[in-house]
N, C-alpha and C positions, 0 to 999 in steps of 0.2 A: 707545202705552200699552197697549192691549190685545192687541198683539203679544205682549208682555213678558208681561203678565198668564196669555196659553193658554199661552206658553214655559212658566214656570213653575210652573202649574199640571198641565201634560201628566206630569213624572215623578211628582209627588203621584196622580194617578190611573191612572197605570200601574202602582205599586208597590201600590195599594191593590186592582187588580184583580189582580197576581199573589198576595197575600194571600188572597183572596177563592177566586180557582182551589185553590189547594192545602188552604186549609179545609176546603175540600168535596168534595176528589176524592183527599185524601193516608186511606188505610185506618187507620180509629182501634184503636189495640189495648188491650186490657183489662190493664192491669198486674198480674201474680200473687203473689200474698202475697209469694214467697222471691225476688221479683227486687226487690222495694220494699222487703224488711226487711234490716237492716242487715246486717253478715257480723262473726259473733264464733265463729270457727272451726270452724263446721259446726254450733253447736249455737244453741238459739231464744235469744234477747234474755234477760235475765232482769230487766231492768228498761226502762219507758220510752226508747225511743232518744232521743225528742224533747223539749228541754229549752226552757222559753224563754230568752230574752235577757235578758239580765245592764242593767238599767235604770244602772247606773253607766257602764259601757263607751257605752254611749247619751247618756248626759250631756257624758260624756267626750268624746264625735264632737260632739255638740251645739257645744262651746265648740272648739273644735278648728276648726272648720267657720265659727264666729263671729271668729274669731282670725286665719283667710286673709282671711274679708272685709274685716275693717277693715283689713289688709297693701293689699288692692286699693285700699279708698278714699283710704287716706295718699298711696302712689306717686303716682298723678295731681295730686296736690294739688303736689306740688313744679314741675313745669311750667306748671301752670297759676298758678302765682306770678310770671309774665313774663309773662302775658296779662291777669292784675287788678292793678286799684290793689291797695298792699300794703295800705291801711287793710280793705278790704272780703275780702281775702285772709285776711291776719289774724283775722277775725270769724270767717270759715269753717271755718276750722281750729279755732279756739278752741269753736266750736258741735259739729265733729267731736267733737273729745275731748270735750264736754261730756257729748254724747251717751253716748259709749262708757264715760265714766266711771259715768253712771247706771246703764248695763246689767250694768257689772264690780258696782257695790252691790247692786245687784234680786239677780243673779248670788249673790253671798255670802248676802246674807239669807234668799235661799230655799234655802241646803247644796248649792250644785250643785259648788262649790267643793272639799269634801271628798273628799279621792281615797281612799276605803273602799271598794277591791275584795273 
């Protein structure tokens, strides 16, 4: 067991020392205005490069992202319908959706819903 434990433990600290080496011996250099500023055909910005993010497109990943997981939790549930009684299987599923169906209402009620790009 603690074989297994320095095994695994030895590349966590070998990566953390070659991290550590180059922090502090890689020459840090000072970035200069015209290599950090954007390129709008030789001439200065004339407005803000930097824009925040778009809170819709973010809502949008939000549910998008909620939308794979419940894909993950369903899939398992079909195999695992030959390892449980079907009564207690049943429940499970019926509790899944129950769940995911409160989250789709929370969901609407609070306009995340609204695709207003």
């Amino acid at each position: 067991m603690y074989f297994f434990i320095i095994l695994s433990s030895f590349p966590m600290f070998l990566s953390l020392m070659f991290f550590l080496i180059n922090f502090y011996l890689s020459p840090k250099h000072m970035q200069k205005l015209e290599k950090s500023s954007p390129f709008e055909c030789g001439f200065n910005p004339s407005t803000l490069s930097y824009n925040s993010f778009s809170l819709s497109f973010f809502l949008i990943c939000l549910l998008f992202l909620l939308f794979d997981l419940e894909i993950i939790l369903i899939l398992p549930s079909i195999y695992s319908m030959f390892l449980m009684k079907f009564k207690w299987w049943k429940f499970s599923i019926f509790f899944l959706f129950f769940l995911l169906t409160i989250g789709l209402i929370f969901e609407f009620y609070n306009n995340a819903l609204k695709w207003k790009i």
